[in-house]
C-alpha positions in Angstrom: -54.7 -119.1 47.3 -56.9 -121.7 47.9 -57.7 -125.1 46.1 -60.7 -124.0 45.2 -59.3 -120.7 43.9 -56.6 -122.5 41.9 -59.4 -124.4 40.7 -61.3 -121.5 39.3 -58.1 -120.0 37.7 -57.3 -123.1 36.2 -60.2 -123.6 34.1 -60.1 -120.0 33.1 -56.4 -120.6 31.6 -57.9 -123.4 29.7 -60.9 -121.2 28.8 -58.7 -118.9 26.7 -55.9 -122.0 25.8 -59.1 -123.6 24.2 -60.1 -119.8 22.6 -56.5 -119.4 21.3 -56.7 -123.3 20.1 -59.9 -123.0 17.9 -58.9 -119.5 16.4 -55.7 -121.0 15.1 -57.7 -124.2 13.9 -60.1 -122.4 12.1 -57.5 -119.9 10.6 -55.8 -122.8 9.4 -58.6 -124.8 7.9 -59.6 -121.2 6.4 -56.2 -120.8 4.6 -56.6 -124.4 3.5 -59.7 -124.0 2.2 -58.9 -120.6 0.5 -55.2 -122.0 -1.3 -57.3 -125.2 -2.3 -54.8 -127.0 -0.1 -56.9 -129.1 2.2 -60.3 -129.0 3.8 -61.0 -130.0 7.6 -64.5 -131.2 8.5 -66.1 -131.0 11.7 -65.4 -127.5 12.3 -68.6 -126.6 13.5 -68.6 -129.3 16.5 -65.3 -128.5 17.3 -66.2 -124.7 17.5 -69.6 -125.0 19.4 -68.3 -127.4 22.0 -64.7 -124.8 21.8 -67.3 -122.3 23.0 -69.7 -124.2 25.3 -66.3 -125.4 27.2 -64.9 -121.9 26.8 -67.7 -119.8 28.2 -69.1 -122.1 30.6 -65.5 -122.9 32.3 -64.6 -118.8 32.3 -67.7 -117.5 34.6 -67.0 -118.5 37.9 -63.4 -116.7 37.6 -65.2 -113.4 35.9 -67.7 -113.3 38.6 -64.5 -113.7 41.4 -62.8 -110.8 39.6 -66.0 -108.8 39.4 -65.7 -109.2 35.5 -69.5 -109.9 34.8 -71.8 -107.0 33.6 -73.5 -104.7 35.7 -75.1 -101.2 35.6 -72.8 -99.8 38.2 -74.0 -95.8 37.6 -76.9 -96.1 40.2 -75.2 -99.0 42.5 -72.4 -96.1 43.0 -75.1 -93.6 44.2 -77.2 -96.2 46.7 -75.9 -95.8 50.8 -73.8 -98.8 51.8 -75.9 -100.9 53.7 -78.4 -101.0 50.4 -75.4 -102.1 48.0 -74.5 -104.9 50.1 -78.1 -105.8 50.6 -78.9 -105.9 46.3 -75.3 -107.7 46.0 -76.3 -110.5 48.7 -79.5 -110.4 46.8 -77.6 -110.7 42.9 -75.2 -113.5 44.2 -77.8 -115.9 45.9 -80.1 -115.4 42.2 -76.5 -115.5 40.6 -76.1 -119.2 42.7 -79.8 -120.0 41.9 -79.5 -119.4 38.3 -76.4 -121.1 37.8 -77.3 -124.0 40.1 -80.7 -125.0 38.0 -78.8 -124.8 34.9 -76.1 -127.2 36.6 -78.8 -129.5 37.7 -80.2 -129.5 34.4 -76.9 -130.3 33.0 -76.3 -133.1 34.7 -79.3 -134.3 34.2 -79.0 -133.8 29.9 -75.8 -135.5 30.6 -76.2 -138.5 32.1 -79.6 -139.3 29.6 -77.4 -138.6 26.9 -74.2 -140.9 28.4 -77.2 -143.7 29.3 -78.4 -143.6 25.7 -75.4 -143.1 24.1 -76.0 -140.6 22.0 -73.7 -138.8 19.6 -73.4 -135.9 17.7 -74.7 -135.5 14.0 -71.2 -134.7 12.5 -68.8 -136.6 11.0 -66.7 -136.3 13.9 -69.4 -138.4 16.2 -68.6 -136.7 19.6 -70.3 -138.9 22.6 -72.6 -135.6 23.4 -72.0 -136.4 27.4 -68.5 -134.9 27.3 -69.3 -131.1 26.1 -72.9 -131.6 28.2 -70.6 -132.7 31.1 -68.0 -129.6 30.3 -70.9 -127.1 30.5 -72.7 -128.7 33.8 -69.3 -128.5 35.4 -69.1 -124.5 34.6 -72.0 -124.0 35.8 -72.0 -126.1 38.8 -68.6 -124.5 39.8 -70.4 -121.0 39.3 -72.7 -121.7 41.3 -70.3 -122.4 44.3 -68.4 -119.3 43.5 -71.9 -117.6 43.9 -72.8 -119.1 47.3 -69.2 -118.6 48.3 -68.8 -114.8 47.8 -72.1 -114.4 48.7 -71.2 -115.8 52.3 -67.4 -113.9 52.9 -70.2 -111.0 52.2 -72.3 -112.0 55.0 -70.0 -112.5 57.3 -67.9 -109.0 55.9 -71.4 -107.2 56.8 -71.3 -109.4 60.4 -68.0 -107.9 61.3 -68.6 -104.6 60.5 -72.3 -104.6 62.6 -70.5 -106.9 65.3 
């Protein structure tokens, strides 16, 4: 396994730690909040930066496992050399896609870390980390795009050459 593959199965383990972490949090504060016992605040800005991290730092290792969605009923029917041709295709917009909205991230993220900007809540998160959680995800998704999308290139290679 690679760095870069222990990488990628890294932050999906802390993908679902952080799931399992904010479903126990929130059934907590629930039960609190139910008994009359005690009541947590900030519980939506730990849940939507919980699923911005979550999401974000789980793609690259569902694309790698072949986990993402797909209409696979008509891809099964299509001759080889047009499957590989519309997956080359779907990884390099995959890459694309994913590589804009990394850009972009980093972009929100250092504005946001220049201004020092916060989040509304009472917890008063610095709004760079989750940005720079989610630009990370992406960026890495990106790479996992390009990078499948060449071991397919060279696969095709191989079999031509």
């Amino acid at each position: 396994m690679t760095l870069f593959d222990r990488l990628i199965t890294a932050m999906a383990w802390a993908s679902g730690a952080v799931f399992v972490a904010l479903s126990v949090y929130i059934t907590i504060s629930a039960l609190g909040r139910y008994f009359g016992l005690f009541f947590t605040r900030g519980n939506d800005d730990l849940s939507s930066f919980a699923l911005a991290f979550g999401s974000t730092f789980g793609l690259a290792y569902a694309l790698k496992i072949d986990a993402h969605v797909r209409v696979d009923i008509l891809f099964s029917a299509l001759p080889p050399g047009l499957r590989n041709a519309l997956s080359t295709v779907s990884l390099a917009l995959m890459a694309l896609f994913a590589g804009l909205l990394a850009v972009y991230g980093w972009t929100l993220c250092f504005e946001s870390f220049g201004l020092g900007t916060r989040s509304v809540s009472i917890v008063q998160t610095p709004i760079w980390v989750p940005q720079a959680c989610v630009a990370f995800g992406f960026s890495i998704l990106a790479l996992q795009a390009i990078r499948m999308m060449v071991e397919l290139l060279l696969d095709q290679l191989r079999v031509r050459g």
